[in-house]
N, C-alpha and C positions, 0 to 999 in steps of 0.2 A: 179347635184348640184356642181358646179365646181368654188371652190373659184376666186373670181374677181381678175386679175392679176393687175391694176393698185393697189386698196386696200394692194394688197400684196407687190409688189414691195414700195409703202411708209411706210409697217411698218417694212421690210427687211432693208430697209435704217435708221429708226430710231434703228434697235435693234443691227443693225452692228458697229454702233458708240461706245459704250460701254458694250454694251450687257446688257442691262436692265433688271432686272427679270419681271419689267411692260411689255416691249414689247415682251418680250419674251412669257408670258401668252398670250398677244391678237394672237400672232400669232399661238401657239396654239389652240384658241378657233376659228380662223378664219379656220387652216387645219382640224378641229379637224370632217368634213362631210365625210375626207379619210379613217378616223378610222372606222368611222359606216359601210362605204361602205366593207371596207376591212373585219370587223367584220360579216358581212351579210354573206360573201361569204364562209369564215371559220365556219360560224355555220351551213351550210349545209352541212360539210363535216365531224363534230366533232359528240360525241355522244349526246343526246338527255340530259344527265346530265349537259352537260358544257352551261350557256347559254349564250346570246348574252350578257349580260348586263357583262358576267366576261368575257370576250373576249374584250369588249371595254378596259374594265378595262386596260387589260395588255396592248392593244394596244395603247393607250396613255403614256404608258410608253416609247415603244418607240415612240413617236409623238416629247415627251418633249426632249427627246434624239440626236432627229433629227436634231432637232429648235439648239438646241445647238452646236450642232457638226457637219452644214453645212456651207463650203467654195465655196461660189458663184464663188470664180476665177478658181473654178474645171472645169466649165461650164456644169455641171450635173445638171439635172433639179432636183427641190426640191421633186416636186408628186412625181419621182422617187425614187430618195435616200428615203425619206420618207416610200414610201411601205414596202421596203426593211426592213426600221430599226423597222415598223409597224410589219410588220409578223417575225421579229426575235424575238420581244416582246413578243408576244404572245406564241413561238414556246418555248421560254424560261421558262415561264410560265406553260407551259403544261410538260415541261420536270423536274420541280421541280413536279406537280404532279404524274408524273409515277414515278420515284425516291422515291416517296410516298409508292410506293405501295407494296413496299413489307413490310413494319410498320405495315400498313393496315390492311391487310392479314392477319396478324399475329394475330393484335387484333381482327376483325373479329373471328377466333376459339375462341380466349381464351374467348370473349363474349358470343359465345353459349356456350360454356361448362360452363361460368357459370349461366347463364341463364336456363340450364338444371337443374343443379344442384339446384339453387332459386327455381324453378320452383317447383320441387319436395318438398323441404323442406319447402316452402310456403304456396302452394295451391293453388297458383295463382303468373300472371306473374308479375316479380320485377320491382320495378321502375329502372330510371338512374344511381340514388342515390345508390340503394342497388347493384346494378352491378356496378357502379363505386368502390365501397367499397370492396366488392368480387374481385373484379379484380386490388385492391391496387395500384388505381392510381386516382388524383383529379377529380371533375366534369368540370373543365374544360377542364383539356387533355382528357376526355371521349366525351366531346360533340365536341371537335374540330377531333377526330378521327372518330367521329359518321358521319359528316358534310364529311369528305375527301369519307370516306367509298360510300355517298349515290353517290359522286362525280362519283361512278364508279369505279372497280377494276384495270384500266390501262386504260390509255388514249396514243392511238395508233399515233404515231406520223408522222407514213410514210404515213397516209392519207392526209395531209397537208405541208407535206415536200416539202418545192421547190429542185430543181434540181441545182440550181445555189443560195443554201444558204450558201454562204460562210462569212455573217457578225454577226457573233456570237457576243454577247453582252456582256459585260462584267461582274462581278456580278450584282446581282439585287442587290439595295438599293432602299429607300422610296423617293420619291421630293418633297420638300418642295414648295409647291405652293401657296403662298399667295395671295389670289383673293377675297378683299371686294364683286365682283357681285358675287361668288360662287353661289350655289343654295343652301341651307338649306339640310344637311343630312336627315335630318327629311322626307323632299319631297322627295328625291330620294326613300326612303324607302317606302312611302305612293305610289308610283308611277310606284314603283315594283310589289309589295300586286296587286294593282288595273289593271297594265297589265298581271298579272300570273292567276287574278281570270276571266278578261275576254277573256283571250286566253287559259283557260281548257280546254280541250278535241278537242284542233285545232293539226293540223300535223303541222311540223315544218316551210315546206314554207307557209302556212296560218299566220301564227303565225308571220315569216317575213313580209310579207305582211304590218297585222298592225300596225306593230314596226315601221316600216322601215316609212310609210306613215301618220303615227298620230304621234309617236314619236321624228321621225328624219326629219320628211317634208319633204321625198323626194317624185318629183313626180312618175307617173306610170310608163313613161317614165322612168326613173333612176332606179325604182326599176326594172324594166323590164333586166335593162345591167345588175344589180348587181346578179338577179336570173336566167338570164339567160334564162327569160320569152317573149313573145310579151307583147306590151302594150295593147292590147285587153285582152291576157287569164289575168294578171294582176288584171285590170278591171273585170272582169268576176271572179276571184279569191274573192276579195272585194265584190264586190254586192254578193256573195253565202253567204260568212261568215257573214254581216252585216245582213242576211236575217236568217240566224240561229240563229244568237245571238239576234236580233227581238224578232225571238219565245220562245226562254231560255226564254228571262228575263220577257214575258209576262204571260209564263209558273211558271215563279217565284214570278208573282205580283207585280214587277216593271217594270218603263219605262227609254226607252234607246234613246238618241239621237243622231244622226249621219246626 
């Protein structure tokens, strides 16, 4: 899925003129199949905790990064530069998580000890509420420390490490992207729920698979480079999982169509 180079080359021209935050979006939203791709490939590589959808996340970070801070008179291609500043994103991302982890860690014990402790004095196991209270600190720093925790105890970074990562990022801050077509947060969330309920109990290249091919529209072909599959086992990958997930949901009393 390889962005159309004229398309590109006339919004490169419109966005170089004064650098627009409008064209600067579309040209985003026009790279933005580099991110998925790049995303697929790191999520084979990362743990089973981090998933695809927060991986794009960061790599659109750097996507927006990219768009902004490329000089065509370099004569460096954009895909290029682009990947680069795409997996430094993400690399940045994961390096504020392990940074995490030793906060983590820490809350982690003091949560079972008091949870021992509740446990005992209760009679049974304590809410968030009553462990967030025992352990004198809000429910909100308890569920954001809960959420880092399930994230995983350290997220390894030399599985993903390029060799030749020398464009470190600079700090992270938020982008402010103003995009009347956005999609509805509401949907993205609706459409998380409904890919995580029907890719249960899939291994994680199954799991790409669907994403990658109902999700992201790539063909079999494309998903095949990104996995590192033929376009046949691909294929054959797909018809087995849409033949299990068949049986599930007939097994569940509902129908599925594909």
């Amino acid at each position: 899925m390889k962005p159309s180079r004229r398309v590109a080359d006339v919004l490169w021209k419109q966005y170089l003129v004064d650098h627009q935050v409008e064209y600067r979006n579309k040209l985003v939203e026009h790279y933005r199949p580099i991110v998925h791709m790049q995303a697929a490939r790191l999520a084979q590589k990362l743990p089973a905790q981090i998933s695809y959808d927060e991986i794009c996340s960061a790599g659109y970070d750097g996507l927006i990064e990219a768009v902004q801070a490329y000089d065509p008179s370099h004569k460096a291609k954009f895909e290029t530069f682009c990947q680069q500043r795409i997996h430094g994103a993400v690399m940045d991302w994961l390096r504020t998580l392990d940074g995490q982890s030793r906060t983590v860690r820490s809350f982690e014990k003091q949560r079972m000890r008091s949870k021992e402790v509740l446990d005992s004095h209760l009679g049974r196991p304590p809410t968030e509420i009553e462990l967030a209270e025992k352990m004198g600190i809000s429910r909100e720093r308890f569920s954001e420390l809960s959420r880092l925790s399930r994230l995983g105890h350290e997220v390894h970074l030399s599985a993903v490490q390029n060799d030749d990562d020398g464009n470190h990022r600079g700090p992270a801050g938020g982008w402010d992207i103003r995009d009347y077509r956005a999609t509805d947060p509401a949907q993205r969330v609706s459409r998380k729920l409904l890919t995580d309920y029907l890719t249960k109990g899939l291994n994680r290249e199954e799991r790409l698979v669907l994403i990658l091919y109902y999700t992201e529209g790539l063909t079999m072909a494309e998903i095949g480079l990104v996995l590192d599959l033929s376009e046949s086992r691909v294929s054959q990958i797909h018809k087995d999982v849409i033949e299990r997930l068949r049986r599930r949901f007939k097994e569940e009393g509902t129908e599925m169509v594909a």
